[in-house]
N, C-alpha and C positions, 0 to 999 in steps of 0.2 A: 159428749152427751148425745151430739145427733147421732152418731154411726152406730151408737147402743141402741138408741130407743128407735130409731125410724131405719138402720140399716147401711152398707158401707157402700150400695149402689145411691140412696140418698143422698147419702152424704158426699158422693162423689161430685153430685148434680147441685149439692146448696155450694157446695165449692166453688164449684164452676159459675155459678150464679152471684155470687160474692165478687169474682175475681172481675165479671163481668162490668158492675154496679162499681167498685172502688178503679178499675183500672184509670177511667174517663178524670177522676176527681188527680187522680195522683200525677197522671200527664199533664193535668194543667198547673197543678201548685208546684211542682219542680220546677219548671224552669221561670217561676213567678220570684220563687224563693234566690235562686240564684241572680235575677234585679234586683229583688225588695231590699237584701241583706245589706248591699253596698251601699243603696239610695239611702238604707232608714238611716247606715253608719254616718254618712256624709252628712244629711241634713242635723246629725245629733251633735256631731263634729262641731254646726254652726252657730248651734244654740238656738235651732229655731222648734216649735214644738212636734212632738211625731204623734198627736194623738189624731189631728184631720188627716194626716196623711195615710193613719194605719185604716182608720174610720172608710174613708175614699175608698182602700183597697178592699179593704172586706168588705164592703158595699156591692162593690164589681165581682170579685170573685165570688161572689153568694147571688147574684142577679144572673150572671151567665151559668153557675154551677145550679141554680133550680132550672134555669130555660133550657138548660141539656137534660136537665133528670126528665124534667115535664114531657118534652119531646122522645125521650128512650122509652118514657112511660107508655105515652101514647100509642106509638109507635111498637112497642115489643111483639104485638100478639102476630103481625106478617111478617116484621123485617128480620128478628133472629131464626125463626125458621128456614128465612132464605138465606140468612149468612152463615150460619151453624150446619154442622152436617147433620143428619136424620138421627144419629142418635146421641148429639150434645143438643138438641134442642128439646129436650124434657127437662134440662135447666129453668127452661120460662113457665112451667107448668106451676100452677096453683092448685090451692086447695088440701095439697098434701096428694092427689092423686101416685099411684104408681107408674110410673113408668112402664111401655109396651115395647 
């Protein structure tokens, strides 16, 4: 629906901008998930309960996953420019603007 309506240079750009936003979330629950699996198995093993322990974790992982969005947030309008080359950085652009 994007690369119809806004274009497949757009659409290259929400891609990139997507890939951006989800990469950070995805490195960090991998290898969360490969702890978590065995820990929750063990403790369920024991008979002990897994609701604080899931509670705890997604507590954590959603207190450090917004303090990294916050900070990307704040952050985007100098620092992607400088890590991006000159023309994947119209990925950060708002508004719908076209790309130059």
């Amino acid at each position: 629906m994007i690369g119809l309506s806004a274009g497949t240079i757009n659409l290259g750009y929400y891609n990139r901008a997507f890939q951006l936003l989800a990469t950070p979330i995805s490195r960090l629950a991998s290898p969360l998930a490969e702890v978590a699996v065995p820990t929750l198995r063990r403790v369920q093993v024991e008979g002990r309960d897994l609701q604080p322990l899931l509670l705890r974790a997604q507590f954590t992982l959603g207190f450090f996953t917004t303090a990294m969005y916050a900070t990307m947030s704040a952050s985007a309008a100098w620092l992607l420019p400088w890590l991006l080359t000159h023309t994947l950085s119209a990925a950060i652009r708002f508004g719908g603007r076209t790309p130059q």
